[in-house]
N, C-alpha and C positions, 0 to 999 in steps of 0.2 A: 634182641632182634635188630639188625640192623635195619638202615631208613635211608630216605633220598629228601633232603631237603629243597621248598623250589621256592624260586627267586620271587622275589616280592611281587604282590598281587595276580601273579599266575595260578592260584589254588580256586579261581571262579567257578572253573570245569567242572572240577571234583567235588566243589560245592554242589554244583547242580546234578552233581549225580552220571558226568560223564565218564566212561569207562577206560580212556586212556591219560596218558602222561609219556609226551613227546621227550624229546631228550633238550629241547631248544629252552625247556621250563624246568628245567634242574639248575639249581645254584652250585650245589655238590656231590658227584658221584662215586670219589675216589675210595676204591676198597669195599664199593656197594657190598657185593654178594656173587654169586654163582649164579647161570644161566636158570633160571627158572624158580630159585630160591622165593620162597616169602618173605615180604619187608614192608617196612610202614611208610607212609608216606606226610610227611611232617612240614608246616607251611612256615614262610620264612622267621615266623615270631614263636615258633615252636609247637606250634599246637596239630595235634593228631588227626589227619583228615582221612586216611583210607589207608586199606593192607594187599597189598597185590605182589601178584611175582616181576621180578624183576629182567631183563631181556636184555645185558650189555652190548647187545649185537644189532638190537633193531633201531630203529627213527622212534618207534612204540618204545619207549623204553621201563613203562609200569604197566600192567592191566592188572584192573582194582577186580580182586577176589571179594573185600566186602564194604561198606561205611560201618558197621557195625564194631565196635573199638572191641569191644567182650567176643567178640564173634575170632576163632580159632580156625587155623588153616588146617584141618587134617581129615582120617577117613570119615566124619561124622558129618562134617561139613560138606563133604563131596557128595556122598549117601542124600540129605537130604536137599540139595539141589536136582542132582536128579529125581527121586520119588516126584519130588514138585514139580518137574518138568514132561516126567511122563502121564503123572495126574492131569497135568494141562489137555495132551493130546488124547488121552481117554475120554475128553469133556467134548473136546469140538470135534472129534471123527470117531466114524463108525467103522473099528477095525474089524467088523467081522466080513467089510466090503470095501474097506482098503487095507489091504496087505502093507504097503509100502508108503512110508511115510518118515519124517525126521522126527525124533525126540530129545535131541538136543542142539539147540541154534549158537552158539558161541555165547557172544556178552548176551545177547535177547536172552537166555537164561541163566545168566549167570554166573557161566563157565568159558570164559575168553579162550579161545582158541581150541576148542573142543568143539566137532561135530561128531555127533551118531542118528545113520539112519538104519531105521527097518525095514528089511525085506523079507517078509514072515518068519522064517527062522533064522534068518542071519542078520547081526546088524554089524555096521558098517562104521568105522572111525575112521576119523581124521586128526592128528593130534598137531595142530599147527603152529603153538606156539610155547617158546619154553617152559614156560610155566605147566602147560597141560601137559609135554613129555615128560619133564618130572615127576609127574603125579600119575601119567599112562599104568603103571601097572595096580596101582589104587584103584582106578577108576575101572580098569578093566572086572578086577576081582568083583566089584560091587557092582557092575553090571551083569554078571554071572549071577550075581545073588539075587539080581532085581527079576534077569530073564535065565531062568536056570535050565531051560530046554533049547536056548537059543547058543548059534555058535558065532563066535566074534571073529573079522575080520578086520585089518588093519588096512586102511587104503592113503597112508599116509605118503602116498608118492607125488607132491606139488610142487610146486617152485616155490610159493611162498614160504614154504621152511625156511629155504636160504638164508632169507631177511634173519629169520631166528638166530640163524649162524647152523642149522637142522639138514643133516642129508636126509635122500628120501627115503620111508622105509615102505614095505608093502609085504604082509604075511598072512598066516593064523595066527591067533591073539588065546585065542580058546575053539576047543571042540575040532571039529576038522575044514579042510579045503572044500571053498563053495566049488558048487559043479558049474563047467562054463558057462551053461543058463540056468535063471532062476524065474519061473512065472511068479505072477505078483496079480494082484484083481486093482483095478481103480474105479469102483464102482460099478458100473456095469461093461467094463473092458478089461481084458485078460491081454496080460502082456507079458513077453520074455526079455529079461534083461541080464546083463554081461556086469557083475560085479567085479570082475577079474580088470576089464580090460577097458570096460565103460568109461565113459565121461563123467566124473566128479565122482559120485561112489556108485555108480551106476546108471542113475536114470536123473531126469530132473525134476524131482521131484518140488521144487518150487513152482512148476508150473501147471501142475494138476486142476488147481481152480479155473484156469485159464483156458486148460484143453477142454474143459467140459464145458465152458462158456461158447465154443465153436457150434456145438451141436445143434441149439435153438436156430440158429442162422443161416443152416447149413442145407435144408431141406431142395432137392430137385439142383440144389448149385454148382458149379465147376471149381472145382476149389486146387489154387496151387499153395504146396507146402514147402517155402524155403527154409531149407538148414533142419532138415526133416529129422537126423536124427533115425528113431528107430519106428519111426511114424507116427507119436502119439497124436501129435491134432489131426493127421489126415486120419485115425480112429477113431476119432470123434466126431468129425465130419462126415463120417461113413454111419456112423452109429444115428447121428439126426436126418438122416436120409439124403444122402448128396450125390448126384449124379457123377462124379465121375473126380478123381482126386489124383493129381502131378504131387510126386513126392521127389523133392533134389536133397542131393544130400554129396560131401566130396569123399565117403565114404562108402566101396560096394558094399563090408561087412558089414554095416549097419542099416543100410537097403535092403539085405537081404533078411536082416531080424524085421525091418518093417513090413517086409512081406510073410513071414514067418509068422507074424503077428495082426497080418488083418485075415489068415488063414484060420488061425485061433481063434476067432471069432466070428468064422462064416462069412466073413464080405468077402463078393464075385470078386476074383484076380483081377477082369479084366476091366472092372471099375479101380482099381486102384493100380496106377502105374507107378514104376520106379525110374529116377531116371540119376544116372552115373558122371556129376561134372560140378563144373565151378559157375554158384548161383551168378554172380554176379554175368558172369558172360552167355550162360545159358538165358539171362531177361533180356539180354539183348537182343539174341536170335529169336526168342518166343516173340520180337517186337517186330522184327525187321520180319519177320512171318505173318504176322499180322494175326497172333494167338491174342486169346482175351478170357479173361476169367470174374467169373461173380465175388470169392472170394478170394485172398490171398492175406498168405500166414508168413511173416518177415520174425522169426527167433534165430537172427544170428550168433555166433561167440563175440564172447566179449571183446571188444573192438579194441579198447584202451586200461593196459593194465597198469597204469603211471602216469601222473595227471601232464606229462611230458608228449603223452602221446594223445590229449586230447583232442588236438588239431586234427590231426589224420584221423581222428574216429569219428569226428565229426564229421569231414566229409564221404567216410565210408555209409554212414548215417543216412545221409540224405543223399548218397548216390541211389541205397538199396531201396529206401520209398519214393524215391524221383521215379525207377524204376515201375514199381511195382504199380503206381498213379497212372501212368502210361499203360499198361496192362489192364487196367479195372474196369469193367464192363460200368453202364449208368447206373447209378444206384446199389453197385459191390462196394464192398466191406474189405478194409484192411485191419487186420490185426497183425499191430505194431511192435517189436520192445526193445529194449536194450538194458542188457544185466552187469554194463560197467558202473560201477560203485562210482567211478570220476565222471559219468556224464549227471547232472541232477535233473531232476522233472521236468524242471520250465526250461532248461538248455535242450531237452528233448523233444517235447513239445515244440520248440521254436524251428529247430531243425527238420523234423515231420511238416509243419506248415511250408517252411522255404523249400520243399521237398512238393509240396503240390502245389505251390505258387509258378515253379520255375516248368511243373509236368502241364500248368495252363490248366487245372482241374478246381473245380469249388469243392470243397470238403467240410464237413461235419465230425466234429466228436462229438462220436457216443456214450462212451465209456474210459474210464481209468479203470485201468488193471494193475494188481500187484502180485506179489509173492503167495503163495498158500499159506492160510491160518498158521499149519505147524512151523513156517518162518516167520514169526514174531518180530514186530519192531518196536524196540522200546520207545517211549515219548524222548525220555532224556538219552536215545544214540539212533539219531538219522542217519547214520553213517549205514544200519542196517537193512536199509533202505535201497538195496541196489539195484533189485527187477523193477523196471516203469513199461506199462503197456496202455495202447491204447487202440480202442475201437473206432477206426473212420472210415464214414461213408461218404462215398463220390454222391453229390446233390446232383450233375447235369448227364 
């Protein structure tokens, strides 16, 4: 088997169990392997530290399959990462009242650059990095074997391929073509989502803990929902009894499933409005109007996909809760997030306070919000760590 030797004292990582090996920490690469190949990974005094596929394309240039030196890269290996992976989300959710959920998180279980979500009968892959395209038609078989009534979908069309050196692909994988929508339950809300053409494999399912967290708060309130999406918090904000919900979104198709979907669940139309434009300048006018809301729900896109562009997401940051601090009635509630892997907690956090420092508001956190249970974050890879949210209340 070939191996990637790394330069002296660079094996700390891997010691501790982290999941990558940069290219900046190799001594010798020349003649490694093929894109996605298995290889060992061997510290500058020779000794055997971890086996991973190898990625001649990326800045990643290992992601470690195991520490386990006995431990074999093939379909046995694969098989049992997932059982264990799915065993997980059998333990913490109640599938018979959520349809729709992830059952495999990338490194958080084990499998670097593999996602699969569920959406009752269909799951949903992402195969993002060499190592997992290699292994793609393995992994597919063995999830046939694991869900044999389920039909597989590939939604492997992102950009971060690229990096792989990976064009995008996007098909049937097994069984047939999803139909343009697909309802799904999130516990007590029924929703329709677009696997086809959706955002990420469809829905966001990392935020589901988060939408249900709206409801308690939400009783008799005015609630506006930026970057709305296909409405899940303003359904949940409907669902805890909320007077009346502004859903923006710079998508009509997608407005038009959030109405589609608070239909499905019996909220009055005319309590839950759609509205068609670009958040940032629609808070403007809500301001220079002198509109005002109890709560307000800020889940923009990812602002900064390259720690190059953390400056401008920063200020995108704390323009949109400067914003939204101006808007907030005495005593409303902001719910916060941002799901750039390059902004971290406490640069978030600091940004949200200079964001109601400069909006002239005294604020309160309530709460920290993350990712849902089935997005797992190991202890040894913070990196997996990318949704931070948070609950604040205007004090005056």
């Amino acid at each position: 088997m070939n191996n990637v030797v790394l330069k002296p004292g660079r094996e700390k990582s891997i010691l501790r169990r982290h999941p990558w090996i940069f290219s900046g920490a190799i001594q010798n690469e020349e003649h490694v392997g093929t894109p996605g190949e298995t290889i060992d990974v061997v510290s500058s005094k020779g000794d055997w530290l971890a086996r991973g596929s190898y990625s001649p394309q990326s800045q990643i240039r290992v992601r470690i399959w195991t520490w386990d030196i006995h431990e074999q890269i093939n379909s046995e290996f694969f098989f049992n990462r997932l059982q264990r992976a799915i065993r997980m989300r059998e333990q913490l959710l109640d599938t018979n009242r959520i349809t729709a959920y992830r059952i495999i998180n990338s490194e958080s279980d084990g499998l670097p650059g593999l996602i699969v979500d569920r959406y009752g009968d269909f799951l949903v892959c992402q195969f993002l990095s060499a190592g997992a395209e290699l292994w793609s038609n393995e992994i597919v078989t063995l999830l046939h074997e694991l869900f044999p009534n389920a039909n597989i979908y590939n939604r492997s069309d992102v950009e971060v391929r690229q990096k792989e050196g990976l064009s995008p692909h996007q098909g049937v994988l097994w069984g047939t073509l999803p139909p343009k929508q697909i309802e799904i339950q999130e516990g007590d809300i029924r929703m329709v989502v677009d696997i086809l053409e959706g955002h990420k494999t469809g829905a966001y399912l990392d935020q589901r803990e988060n939408r249900m967290a709206v409801a308690p708060f939400s009783k008799g309130k005015l609630v506006l929902n930026c970057f709305a999406y296909t409405g899940g918090f303003g359904l949940w904000a409907m669902h805890g009894g909320a007077a009346h919900i502004v859903n923006i979104d710079s998508s009509q198709y997608f407005l038009d499933l959030a109405q589609k979907n608070a239909a499905l669940n019996g909220f009055d139309p005319h309590k839950f409005e759609t509205i068609h434009g670009d958040v940032f300048e629609l808070l403007r006018q809500f301001r220079e109007q002198g509109r005002r809301f109890d709560i307000i729900i800020l889940d923009p896109p990812k602002f900064a996909e390259s720690a190059s562009q953390l400056q401008k997401a920063s200020r995108g940051y704390k323009d949109i809760n400067w914003l939204a601090f101006q808007l907030l009635n005495p005593g409303g509630f902001v719910f916060t997030f941002s799901c750039s892997g390059h902004v971290s907690p406490d640069l978030f956090q600091k940004i949200v306070a200079d964001a109601a420092l400069d909006a002239r508001r005294e604020v309160q956190l309530i709460r920290y919000l993350n990712q849902s249970a089935d997005h797992p974050i190991p202890l040894n890879f913070p990196e997996a760590r990318y949704l931070k949210g948070m609950i604040c209340r205007a004090v005056d």
